[in-house]
Each structure stands twice: as structure tokens, then as C-alpha cells.
C-alpha positions in Angstrom: 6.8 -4.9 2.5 5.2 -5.9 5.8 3.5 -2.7 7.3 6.6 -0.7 6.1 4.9 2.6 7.5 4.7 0.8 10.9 5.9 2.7 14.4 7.1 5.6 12.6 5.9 9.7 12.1 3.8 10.5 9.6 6.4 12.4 7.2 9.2 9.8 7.2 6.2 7.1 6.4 5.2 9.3 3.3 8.6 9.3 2.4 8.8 5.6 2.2 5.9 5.3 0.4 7.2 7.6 -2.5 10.2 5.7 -2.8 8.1 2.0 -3.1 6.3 4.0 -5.8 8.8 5.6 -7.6 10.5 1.5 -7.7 7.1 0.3 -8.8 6.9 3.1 -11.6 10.2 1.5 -12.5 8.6 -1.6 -13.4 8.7 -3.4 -10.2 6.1 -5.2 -8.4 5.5 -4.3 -5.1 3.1 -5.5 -2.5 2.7 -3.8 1.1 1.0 -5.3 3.9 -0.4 -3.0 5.7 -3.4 -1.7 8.3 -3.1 2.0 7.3 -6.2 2.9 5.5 -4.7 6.2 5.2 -2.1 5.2 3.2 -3.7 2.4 0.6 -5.7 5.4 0.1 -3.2 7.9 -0.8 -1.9 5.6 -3.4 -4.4 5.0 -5.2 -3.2 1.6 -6.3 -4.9 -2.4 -6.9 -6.2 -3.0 -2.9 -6.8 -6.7 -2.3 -8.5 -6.8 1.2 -7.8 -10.0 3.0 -10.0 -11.2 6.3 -9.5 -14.6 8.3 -7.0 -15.4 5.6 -9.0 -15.1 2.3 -9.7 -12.4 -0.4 -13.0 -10.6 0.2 -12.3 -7.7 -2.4 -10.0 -6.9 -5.3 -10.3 -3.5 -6.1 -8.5 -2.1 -9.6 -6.4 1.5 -9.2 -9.2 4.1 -9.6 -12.6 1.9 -8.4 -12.3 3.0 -4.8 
């Protein structure tokens, strides 16, 4: 999902959010593009952090 939280309020954002994590609790893999600190946060999930096209960090869930 490419900044699927993008141009939108806050509370329908959280709600779309939920429902990529309640599919990825399913068993599927989902990736979100995004530039929301605020919400990479919230879920608490692997972060890959990408700059000028390459990986500068690969974080596990829980090593924030």
C-alpha cells in the first residue's frame, strides 16, 4: 500500500490501518509505503527505512 493513510483525517487513517493489520494477522503480507512516522510507530511492526533508494535500517517488531 503506497502511503494508504495519505490526504485523509486522522480517524478514517486509523481505521485503515486496523483493517491492513487485521489481513496481516490473517496470514498476509503486507507492506505500506509510507512518510507517517506516527503511524509505523503505532504498529509496532518490521520498519525497513529506505533513503536515495537503498536500505539504511531493518528494524525487527519490538527493537524500536
Amino acid at each position: 500500500a503506497d502511503e494508504p493513510t495519505g490526504n485523509i483525517d486522522p480517524k478514517l487513517s486509523a481505521e485503515i490501518m486496523v483493517l491492513l493489520d487485521a489481513i496481516n494477522r490473517l496470514g498476509t503480507t503486507v507492506l505500506v509505503v509510507t512518510h507517517d512516522r506516527g503511524i509505523v510507530d503505532t504498529l509496532k511492526k518490521r520498519v525497513i527505512y529506505i533513503e536515495a533508494g537503498k536500505i539504511v535500517s531493518d528494524k525487527a517488531e519490538g527493537t524500536y
